[in-house]
Backbone as ProteinMPNN parsed JSONL, in Angstrom:
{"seq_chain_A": "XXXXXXXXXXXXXXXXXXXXXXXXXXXXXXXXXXXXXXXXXXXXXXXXXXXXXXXXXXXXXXXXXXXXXXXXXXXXXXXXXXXXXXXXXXXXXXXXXXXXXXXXXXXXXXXXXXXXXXXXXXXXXXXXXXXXXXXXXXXXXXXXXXXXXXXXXXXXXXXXXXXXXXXXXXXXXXXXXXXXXXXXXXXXXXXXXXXXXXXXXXXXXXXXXXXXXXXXX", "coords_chain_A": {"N_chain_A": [[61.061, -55.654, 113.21], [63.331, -55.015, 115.05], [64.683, -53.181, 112.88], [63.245, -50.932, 112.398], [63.118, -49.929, 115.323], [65.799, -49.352, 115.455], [66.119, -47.447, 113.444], [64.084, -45.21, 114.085], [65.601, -44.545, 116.253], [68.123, -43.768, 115.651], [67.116, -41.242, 114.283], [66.933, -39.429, 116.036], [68.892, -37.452, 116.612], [71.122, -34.625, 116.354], [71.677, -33.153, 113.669], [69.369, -34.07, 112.419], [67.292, -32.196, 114.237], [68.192, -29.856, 113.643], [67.891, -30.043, 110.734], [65.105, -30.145, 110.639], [64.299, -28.005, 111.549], [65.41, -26.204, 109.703], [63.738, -26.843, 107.082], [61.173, -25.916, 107.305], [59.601, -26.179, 109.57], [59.807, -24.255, 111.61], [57.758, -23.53, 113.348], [56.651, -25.305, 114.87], [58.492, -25.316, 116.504], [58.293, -22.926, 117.74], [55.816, -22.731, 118.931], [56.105, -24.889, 121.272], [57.917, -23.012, 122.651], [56.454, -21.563, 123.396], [54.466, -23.608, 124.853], [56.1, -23.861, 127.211], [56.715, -21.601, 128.591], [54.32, -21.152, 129.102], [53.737, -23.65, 130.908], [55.905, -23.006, 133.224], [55.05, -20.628, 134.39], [52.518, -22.032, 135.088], [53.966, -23.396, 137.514], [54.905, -21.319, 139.238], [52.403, -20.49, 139.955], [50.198, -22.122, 140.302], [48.829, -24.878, 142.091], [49.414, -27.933, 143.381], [48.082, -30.085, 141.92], [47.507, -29.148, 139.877], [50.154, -28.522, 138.456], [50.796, -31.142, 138.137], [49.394, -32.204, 136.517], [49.853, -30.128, 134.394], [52.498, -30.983, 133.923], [52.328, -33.357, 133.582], [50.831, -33.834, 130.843], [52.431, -31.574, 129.283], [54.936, -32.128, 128.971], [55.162, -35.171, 128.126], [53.917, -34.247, 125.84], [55.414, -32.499, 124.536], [57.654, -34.043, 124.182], [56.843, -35.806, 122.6], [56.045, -34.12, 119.85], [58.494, -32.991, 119.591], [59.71, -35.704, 118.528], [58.193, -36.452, 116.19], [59.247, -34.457, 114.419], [61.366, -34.577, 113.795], [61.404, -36.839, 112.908], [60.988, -37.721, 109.772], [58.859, -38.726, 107.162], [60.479, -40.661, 105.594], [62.687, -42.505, 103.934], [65.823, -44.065, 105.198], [69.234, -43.461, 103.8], [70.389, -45.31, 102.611], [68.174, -47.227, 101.872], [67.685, -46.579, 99.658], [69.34, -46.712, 97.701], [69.773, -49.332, 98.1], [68.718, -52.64, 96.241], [65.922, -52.842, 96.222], [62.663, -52.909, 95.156], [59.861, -50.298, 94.218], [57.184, -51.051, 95.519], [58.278, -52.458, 97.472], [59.917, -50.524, 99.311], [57.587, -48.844, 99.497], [56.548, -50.398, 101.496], [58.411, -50.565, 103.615], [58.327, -47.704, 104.212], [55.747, -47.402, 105.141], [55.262, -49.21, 107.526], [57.427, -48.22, 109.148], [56.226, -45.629, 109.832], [54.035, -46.073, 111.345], [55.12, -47.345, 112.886], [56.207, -45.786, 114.535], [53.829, -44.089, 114.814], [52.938, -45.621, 117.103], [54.48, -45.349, 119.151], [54.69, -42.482, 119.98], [52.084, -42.551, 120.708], [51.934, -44.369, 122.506], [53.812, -42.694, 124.761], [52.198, -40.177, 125.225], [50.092, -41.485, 125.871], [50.858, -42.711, 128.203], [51.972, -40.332, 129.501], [49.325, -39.163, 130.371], [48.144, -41.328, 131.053], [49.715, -41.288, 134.039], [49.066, -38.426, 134.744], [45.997, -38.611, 135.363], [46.035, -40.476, 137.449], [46.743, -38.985, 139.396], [44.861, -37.05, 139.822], [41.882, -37.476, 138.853], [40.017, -40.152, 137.613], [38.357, -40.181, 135.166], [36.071, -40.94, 133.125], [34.845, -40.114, 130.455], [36.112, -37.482, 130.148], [38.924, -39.025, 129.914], [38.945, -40.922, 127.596], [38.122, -38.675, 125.534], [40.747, -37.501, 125.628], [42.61, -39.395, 124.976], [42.009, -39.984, 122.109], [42.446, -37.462, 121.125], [44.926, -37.423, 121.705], [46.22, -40.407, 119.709], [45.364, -38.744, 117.366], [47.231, -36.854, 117.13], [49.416, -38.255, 117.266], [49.44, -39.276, 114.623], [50.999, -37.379, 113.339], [52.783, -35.694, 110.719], [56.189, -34.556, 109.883], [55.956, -31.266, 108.205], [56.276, -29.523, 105.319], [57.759, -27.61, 103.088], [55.959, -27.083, 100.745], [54.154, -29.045, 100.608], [51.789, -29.341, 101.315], [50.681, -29.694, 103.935], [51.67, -28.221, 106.58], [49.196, -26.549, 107.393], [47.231, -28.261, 108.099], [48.245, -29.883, 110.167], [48.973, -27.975, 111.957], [46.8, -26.845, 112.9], [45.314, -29.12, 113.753], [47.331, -29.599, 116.174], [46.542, -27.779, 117.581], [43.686, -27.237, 117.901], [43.854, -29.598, 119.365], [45.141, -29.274, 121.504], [44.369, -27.491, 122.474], [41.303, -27.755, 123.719], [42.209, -30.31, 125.224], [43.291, -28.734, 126.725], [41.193, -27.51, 128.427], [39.337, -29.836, 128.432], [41.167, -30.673, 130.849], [40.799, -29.339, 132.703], [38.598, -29.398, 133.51], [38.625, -31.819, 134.886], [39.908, -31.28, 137.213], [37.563, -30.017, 138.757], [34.814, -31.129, 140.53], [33.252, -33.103, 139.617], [31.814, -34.304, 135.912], [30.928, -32.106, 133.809], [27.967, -32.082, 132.016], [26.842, -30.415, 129.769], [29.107, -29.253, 128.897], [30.938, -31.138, 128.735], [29.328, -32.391, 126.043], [29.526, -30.209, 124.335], [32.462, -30.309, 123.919], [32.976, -32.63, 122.615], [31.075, -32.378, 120.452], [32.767, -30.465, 119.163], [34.992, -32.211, 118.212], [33.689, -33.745, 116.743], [32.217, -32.24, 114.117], [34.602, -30.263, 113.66], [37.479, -31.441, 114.321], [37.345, -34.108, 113.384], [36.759, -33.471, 110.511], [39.125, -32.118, 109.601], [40.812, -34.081, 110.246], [40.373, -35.923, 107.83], [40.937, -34.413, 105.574], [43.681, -34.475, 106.434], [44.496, -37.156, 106.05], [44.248, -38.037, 103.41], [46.305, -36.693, 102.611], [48.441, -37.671, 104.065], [48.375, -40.223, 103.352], [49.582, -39.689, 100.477], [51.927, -38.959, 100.956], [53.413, -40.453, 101.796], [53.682, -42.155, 100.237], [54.946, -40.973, 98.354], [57.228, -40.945, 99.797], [58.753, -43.353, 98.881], [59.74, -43.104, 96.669], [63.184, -42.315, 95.525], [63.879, -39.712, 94.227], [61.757, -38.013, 94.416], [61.756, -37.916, 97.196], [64.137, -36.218, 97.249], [63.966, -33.939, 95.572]], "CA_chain_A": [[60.926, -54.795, 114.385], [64.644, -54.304, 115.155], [65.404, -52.239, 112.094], [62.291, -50.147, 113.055], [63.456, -49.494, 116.298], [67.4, -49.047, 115.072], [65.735, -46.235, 112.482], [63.565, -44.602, 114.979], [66.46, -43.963, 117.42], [68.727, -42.917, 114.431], [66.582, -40.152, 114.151], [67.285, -38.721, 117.268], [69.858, -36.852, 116.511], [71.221, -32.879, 116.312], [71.28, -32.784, 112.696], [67.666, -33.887, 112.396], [66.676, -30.769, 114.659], [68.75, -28.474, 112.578], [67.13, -29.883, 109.203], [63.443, -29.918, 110.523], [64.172, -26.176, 111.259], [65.814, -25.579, 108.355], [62.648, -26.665, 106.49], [60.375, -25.094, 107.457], [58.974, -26.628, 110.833], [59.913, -23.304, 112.842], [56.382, -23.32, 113.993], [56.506, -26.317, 115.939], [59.281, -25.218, 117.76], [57.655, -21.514, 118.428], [54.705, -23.606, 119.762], [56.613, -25.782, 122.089], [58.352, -22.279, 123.643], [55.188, -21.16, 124.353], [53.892, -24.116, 126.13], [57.553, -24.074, 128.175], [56.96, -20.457, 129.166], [53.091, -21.451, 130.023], [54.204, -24.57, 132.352], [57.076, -22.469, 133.953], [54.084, -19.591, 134.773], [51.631, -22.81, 136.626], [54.901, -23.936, 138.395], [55.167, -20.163, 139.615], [51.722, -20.044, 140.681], [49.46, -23.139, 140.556], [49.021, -25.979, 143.585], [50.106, -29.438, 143.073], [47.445, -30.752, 141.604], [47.755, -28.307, 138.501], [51.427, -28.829, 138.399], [50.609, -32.587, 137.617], [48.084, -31.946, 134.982], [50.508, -29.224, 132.611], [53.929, -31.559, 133.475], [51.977, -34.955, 132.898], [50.679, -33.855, 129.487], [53.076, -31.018, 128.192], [56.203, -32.889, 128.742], [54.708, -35.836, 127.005], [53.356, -33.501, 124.352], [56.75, -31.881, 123.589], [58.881, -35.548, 123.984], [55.841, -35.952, 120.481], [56.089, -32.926, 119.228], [60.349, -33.498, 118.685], [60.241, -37.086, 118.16], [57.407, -36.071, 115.066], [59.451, -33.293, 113.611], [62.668, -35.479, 113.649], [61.897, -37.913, 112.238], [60.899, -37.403, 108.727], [58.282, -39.337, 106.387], [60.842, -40.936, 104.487], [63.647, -43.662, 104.353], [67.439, -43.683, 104.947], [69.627, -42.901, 102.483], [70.819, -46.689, 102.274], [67.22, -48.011, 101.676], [67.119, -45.922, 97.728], [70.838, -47.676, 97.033], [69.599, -50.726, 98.036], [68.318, -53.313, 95.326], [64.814, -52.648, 96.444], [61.366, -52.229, 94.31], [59.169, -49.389, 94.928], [56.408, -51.896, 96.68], [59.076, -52.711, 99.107], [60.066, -49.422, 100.116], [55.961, -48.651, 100.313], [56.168, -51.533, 102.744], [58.908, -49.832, 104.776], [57.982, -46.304, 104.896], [54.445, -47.316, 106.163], [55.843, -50.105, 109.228], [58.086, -47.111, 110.034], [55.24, -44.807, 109.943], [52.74, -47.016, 111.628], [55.99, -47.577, 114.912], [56.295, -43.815, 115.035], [52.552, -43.554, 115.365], [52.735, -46.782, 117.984], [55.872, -44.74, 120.07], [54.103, -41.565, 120.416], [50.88, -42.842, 121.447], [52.693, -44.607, 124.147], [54.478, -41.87, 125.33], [51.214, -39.468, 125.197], [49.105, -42.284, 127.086], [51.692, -42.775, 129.53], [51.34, -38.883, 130.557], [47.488, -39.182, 130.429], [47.449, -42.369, 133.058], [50.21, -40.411, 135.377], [47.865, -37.222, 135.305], [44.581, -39.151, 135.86], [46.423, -41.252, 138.84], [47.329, -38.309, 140.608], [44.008, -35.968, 140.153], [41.146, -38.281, 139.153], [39.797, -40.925, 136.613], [37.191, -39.476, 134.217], [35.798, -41.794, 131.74], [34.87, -39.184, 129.472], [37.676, -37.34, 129.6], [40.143, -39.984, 128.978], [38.61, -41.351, 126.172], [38.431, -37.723, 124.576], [41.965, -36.794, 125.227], [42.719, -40.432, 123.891], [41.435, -39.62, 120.508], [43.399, -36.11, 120.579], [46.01, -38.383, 121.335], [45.98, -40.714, 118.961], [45.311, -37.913, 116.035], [48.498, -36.137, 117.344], [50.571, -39.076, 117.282], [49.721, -39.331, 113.217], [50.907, -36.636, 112.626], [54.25, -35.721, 109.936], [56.606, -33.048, 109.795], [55.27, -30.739, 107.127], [57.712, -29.041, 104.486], [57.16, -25.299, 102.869], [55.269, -27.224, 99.748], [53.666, -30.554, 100.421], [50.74, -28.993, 102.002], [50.658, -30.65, 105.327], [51.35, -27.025, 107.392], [47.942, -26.074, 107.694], [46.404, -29.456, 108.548], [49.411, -30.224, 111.063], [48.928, -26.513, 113.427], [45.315, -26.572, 112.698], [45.425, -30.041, 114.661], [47.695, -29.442, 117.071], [46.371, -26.287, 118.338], [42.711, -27.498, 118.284], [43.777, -30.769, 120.297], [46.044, -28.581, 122.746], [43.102, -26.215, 123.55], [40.296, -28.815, 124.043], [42.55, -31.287, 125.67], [43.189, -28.038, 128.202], [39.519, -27.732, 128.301], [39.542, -31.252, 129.543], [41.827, -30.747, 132.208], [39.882, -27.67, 133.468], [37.04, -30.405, 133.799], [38.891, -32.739, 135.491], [39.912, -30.012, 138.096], [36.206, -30.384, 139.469], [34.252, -32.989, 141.566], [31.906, -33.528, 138.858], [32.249, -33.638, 134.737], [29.755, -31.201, 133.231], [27.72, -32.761, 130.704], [27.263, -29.697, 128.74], [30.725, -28.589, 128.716], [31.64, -32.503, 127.351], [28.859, -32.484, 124.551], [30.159, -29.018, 123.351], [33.601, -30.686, 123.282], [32.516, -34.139, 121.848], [30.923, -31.644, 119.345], [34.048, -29.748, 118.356], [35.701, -32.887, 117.632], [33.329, -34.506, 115.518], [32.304, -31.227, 113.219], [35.458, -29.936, 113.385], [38.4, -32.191, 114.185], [37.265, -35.353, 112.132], [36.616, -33.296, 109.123], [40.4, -31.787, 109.2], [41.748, -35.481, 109.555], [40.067, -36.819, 107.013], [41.852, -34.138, 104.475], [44.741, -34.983, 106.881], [44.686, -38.57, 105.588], [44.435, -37.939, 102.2], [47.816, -35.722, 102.49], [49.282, -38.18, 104.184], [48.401, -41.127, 101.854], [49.808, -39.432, 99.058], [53.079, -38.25, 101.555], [53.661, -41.816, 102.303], [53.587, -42.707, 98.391], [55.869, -40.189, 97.467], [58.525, -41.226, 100.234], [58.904, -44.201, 98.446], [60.655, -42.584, 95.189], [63.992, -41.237, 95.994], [63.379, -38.526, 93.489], [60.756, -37.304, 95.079], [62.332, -37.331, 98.39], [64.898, -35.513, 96.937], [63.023, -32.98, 95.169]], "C_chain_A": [[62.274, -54.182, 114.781], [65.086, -53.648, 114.269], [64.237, -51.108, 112.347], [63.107, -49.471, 113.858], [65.049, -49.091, 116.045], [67.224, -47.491, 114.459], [65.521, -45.387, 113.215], [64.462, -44.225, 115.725], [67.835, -43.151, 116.871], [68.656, -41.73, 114.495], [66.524, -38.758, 115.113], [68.714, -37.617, 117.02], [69.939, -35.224, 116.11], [70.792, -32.75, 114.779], [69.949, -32.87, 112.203], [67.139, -32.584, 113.084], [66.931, -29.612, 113.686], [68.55, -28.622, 111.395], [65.929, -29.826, 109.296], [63.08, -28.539, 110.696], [64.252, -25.27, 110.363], [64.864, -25.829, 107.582], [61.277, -26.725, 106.086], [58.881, -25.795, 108.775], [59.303, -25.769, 112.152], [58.321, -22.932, 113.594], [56.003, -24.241, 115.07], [57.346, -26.021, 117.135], [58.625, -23.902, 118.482], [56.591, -22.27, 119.444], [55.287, -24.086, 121.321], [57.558, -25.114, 123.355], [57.439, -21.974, 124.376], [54.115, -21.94, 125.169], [55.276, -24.09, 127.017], [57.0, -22.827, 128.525], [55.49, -20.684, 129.836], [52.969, -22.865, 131.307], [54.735, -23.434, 133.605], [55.462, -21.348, 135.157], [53.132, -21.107, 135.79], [52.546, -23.443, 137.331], [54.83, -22.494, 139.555], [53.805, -20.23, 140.438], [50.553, -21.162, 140.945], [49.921, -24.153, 141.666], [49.404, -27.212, 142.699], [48.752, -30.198, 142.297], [47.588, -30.141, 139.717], [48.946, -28.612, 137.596], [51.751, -30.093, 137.827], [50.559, -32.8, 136.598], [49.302, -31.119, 134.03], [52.048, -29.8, 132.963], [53.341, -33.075, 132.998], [51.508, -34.705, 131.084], [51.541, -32.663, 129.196], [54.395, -31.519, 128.226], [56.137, -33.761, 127.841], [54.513, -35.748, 126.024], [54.927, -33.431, 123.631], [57.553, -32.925, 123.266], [57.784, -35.804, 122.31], [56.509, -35.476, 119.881], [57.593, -33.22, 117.984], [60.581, -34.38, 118.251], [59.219, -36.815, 116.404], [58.329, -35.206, 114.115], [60.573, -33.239, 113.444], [62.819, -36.655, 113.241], [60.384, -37.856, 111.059], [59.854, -38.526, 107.794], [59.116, -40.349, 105.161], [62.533, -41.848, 104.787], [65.212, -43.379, 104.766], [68.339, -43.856, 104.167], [70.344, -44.415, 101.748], [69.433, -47.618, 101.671], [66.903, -47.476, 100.01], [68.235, -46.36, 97.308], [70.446, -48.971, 97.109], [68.6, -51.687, 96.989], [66.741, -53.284, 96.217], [63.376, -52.269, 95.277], [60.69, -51.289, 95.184], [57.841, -49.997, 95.911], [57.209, -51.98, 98.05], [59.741, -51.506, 99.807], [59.088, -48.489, 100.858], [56.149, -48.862, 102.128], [57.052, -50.558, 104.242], [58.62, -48.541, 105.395], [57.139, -46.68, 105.607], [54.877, -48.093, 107.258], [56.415, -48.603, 109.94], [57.333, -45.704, 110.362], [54.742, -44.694, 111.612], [54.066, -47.484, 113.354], [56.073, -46.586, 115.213], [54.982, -43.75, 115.649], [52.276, -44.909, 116.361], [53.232, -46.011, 119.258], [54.946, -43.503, 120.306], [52.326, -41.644, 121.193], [50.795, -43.43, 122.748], [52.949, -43.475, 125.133], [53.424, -40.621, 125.531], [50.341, -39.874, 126.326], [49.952, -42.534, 128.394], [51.451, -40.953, 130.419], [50.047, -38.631, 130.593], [47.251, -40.092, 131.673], [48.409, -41.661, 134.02], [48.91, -39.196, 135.69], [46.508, -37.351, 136.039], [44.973, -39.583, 137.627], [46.59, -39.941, 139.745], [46.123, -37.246, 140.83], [42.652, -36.819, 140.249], [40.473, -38.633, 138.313], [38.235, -39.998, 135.954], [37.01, -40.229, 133.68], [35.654, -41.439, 130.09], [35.644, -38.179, 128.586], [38.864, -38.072, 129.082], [40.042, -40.623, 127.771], [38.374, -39.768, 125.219], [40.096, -37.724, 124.285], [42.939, -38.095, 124.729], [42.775, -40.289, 122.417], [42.675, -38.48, 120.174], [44.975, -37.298, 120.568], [46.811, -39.086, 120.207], [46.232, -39.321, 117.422], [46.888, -37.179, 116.491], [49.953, -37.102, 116.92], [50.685, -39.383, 115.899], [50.035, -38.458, 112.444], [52.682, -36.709, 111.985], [54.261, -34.39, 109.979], [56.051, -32.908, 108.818], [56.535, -29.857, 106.591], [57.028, -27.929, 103.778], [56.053, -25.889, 101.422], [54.167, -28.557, 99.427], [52.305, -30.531, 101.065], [49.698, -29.647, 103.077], [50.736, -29.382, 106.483], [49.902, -26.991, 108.193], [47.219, -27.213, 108.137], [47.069, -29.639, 109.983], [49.232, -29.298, 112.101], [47.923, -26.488, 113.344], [45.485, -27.634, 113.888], [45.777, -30.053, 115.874], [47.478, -28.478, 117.638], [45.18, -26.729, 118.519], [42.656, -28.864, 119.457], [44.434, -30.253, 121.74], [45.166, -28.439, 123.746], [42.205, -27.375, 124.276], [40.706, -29.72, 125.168], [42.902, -30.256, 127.277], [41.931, -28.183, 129.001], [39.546, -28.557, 129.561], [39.939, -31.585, 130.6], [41.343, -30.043, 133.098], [38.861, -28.596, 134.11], [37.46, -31.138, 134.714], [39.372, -32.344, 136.568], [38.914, -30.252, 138.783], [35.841, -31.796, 139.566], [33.634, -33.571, 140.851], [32.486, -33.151, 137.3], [30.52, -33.156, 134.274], [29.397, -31.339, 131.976], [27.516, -31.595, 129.79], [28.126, -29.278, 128.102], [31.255, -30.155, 127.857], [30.924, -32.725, 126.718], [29.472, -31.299, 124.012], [31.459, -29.562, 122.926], [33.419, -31.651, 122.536], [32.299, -33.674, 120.326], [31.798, -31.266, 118.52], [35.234, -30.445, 117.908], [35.116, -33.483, 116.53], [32.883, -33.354, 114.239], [33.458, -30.46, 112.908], [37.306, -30.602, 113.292], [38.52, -33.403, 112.973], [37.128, -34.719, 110.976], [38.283, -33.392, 108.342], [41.29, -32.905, 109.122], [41.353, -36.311, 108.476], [40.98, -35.947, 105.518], [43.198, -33.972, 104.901], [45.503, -36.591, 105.807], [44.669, -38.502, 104.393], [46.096, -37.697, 101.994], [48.957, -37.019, 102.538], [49.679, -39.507, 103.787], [49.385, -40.881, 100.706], [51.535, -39.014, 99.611], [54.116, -39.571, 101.548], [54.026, -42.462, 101.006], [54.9, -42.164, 98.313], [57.387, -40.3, 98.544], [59.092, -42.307, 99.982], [59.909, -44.101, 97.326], [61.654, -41.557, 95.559], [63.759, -40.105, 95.198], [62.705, -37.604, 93.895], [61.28, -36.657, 96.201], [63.159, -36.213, 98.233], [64.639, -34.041, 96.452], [61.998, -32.443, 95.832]], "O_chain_A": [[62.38, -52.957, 114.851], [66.199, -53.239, 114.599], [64.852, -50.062, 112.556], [63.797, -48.545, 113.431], [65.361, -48.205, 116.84], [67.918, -46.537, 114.809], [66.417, -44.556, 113.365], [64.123, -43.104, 116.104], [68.429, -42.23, 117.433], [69.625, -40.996, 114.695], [66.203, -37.584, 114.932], [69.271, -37.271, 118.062], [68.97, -34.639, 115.626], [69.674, -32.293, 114.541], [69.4, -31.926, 111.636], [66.477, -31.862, 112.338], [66.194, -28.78, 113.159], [68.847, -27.684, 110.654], [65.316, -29.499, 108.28], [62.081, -27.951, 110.282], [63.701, -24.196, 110.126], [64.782, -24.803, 106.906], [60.579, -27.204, 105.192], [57.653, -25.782, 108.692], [59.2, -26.16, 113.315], [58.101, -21.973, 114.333], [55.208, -24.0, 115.978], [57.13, -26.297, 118.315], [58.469, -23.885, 119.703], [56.725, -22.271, 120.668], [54.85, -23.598, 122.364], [57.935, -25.67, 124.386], [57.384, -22.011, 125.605], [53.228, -21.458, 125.873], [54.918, -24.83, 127.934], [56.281, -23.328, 129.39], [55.389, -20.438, 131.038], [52.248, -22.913, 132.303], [54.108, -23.128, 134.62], [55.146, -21.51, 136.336], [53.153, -21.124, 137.021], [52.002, -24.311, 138.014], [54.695, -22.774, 140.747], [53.948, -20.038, 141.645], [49.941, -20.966, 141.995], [51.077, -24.264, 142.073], [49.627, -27.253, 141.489], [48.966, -31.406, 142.403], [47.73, -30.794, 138.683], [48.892, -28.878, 136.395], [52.757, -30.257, 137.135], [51.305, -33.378, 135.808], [49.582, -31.606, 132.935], [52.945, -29.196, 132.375], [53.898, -33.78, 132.157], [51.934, -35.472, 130.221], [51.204, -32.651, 128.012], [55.042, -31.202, 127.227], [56.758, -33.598, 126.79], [54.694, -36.609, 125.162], [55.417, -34.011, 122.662], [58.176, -32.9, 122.204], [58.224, -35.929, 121.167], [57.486, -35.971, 119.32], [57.801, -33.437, 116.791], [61.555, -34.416, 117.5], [59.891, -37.12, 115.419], [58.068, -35.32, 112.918], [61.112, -32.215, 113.025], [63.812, -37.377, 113.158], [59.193, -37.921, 111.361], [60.486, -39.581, 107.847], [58.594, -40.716, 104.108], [63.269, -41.695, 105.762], [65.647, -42.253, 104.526], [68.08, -44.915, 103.596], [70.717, -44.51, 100.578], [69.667, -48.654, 101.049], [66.009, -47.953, 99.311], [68.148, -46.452, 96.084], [70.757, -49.754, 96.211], [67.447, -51.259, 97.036], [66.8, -54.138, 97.101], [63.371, -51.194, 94.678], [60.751, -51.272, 96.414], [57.556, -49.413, 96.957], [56.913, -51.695, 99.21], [60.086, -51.665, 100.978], [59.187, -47.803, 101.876], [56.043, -48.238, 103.184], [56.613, -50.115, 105.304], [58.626, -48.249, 106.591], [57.338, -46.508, 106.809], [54.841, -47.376, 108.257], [55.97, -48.046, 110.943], [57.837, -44.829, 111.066], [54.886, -43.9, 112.543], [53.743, -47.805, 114.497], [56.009, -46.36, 116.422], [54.868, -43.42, 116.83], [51.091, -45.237, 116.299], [52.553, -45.997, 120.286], [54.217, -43.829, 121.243], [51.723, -40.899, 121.966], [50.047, -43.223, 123.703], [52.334, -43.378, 126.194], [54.013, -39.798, 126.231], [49.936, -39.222, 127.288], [49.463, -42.497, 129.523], [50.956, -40.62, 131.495], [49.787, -37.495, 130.988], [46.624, -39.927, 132.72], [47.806, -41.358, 135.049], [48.095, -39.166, 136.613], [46.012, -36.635, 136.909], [44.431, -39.181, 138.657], [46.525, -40.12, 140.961], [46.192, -36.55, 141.843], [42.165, -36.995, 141.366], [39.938, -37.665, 137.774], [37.364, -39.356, 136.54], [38.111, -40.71, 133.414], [36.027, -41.99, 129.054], [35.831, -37.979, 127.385], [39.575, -37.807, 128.112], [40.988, -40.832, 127.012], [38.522, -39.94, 124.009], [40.643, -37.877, 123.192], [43.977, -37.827, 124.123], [43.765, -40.566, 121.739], [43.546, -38.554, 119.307], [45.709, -37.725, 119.677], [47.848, -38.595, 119.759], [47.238, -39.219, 116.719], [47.632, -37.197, 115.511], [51.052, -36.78, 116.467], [51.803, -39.773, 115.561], [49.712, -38.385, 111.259], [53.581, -37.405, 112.456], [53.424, -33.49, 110.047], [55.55, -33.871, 108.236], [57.532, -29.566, 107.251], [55.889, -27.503, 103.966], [55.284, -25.006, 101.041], [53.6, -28.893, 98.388], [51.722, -31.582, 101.334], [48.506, -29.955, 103.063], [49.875, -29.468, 107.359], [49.662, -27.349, 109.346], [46.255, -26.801, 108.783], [46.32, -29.522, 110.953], [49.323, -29.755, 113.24], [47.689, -25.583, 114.145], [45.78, -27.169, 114.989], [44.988, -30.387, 116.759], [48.374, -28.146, 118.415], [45.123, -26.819, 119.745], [41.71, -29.098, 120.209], [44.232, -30.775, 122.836], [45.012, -28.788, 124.916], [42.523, -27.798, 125.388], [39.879, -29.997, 126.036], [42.844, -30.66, 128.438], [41.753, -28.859, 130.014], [39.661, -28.384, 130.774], [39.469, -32.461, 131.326], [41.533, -30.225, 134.301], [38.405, -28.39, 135.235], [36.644, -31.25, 135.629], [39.335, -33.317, 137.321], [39.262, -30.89, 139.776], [36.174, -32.894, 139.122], [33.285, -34.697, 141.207], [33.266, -32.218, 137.105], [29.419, -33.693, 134.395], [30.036, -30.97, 130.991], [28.16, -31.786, 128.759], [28.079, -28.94, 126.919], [31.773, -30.251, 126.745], [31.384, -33.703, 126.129], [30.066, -31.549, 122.964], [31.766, -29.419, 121.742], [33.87, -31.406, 121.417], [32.856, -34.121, 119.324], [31.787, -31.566, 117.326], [36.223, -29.908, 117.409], [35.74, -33.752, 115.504], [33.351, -33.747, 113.17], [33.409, -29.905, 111.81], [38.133, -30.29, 112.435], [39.341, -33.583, 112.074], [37.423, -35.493, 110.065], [38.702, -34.031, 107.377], [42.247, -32.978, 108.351], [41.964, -37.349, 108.219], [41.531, -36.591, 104.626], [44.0, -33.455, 104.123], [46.546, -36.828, 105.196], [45.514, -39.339, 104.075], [46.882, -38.399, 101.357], [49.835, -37.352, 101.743], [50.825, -39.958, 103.8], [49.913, -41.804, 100.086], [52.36, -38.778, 98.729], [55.327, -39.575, 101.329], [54.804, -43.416, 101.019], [55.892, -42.886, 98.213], [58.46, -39.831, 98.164], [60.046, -42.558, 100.719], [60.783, -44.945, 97.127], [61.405, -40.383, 95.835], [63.21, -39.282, 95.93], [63.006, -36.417, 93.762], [61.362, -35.444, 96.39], [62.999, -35.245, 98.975], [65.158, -33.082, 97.024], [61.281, -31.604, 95.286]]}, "name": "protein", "num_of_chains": 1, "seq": "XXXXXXXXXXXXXXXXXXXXXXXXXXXXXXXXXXXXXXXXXXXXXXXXXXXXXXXXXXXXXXXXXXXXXXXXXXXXXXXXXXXXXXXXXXXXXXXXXXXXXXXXXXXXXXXXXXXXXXXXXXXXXXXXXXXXXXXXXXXXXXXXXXXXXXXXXXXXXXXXXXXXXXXXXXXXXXXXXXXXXXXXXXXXXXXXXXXXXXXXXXXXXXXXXXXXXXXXX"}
């Protein structure tokens, strides 16, 4: 657990921003202006209750977003020098995976129970935007050839919208059962399909950060 957490905070750093830009994760950051310029706009003109709702989840989102797209599928540069077999570097990529996707799910659910506390508990809703949750928090930077892009903004743009959706719902005195089967819907015909050739990707992403070679290449 402490070399986990030593790694993970590693990762934090400038040069990580300026290599997840450099290849080819300028889409995450375009994203992440344009929820900053859509907060700034319901600060300008929305009541306090609104104000809650798009700083409790897009702050949270974006603290993801950077901590995802900084820290990289793949080991530190001391763990491919080190007398290690490729099983045991398996072992590490996935723990260090598997605390990334622990840390962001935290930090997601933590702005989900502030937002609820301050507007008002849904059952329905929180267990959707749970799930989006969750699927957001597994997600990996994506690189110009490893064909993770398109799964990765597909995701995060369908969990954004929906999870607005959600908040729109939670806005009113009442949740509107048609309005949450249509969403319920658009996760299970359309979300679960795209993580399931998510998970494949990232099976095979997870493999291949195992072989410095690879990484390298």
């Amino acid at each position: 657990m402490k070399y986990l957490m030593r790694d993970y905070i590693y990762g934090w750093h400038w040069e990580n921003f300026k290599a997840s830009y450099e290849h080819g994760n300028s889409a995450i950051f375009n994203f992440l202006a344009v929820q900053l310029i859509f907060v700034a706009q319901i600060i300008k003109t929305a009541g306090w209750a609104q104000l809650v709702i798009a700083s409790g989840y897009f702050i949270s989102l974006a603290i993801c977003c950077l901590s995802i797209f900084t820290h990289p599928a793949e080991l530190r540069t001391m763990y491919y020098v080190c007398p290690l077999t490729t099983n045991e570097r398996e072992k590490l990529v996935r723990n260090s995976y598997i605390f990334r996707v622990a840390v962001h799910m935290l930090i997601l659910t933590i702005g989900n129970i502030f937002m609820m506390m301050a507007v008002r508990f849904s059952a329905s809703v929180f267990i959707y935007i749970t799930i989006n949750a969750f699927i957001i928090s597994t997600l990996l930077p994506y690189g110009k050839k490893d064909g993770l892009l398109s799964y990765v903004m597909v995701l995060i743009i369908i969990c954004t919208i929906t999870d607005c959706w959600q908040f729109d719902i939670l806005m009113s005195s009442f949740t509107p059962i048609i309005e949450e089967r249509f969403l319920y819907s658009i996760m299970v015909l359309i979300e679960f399909p795209v993580c399931i050739g998510y998970a494949r990707q990232v099976k095979r992403k997870l493999k291949s950060a195992a072989v410095y070679e690879e990484v390298v290449l």
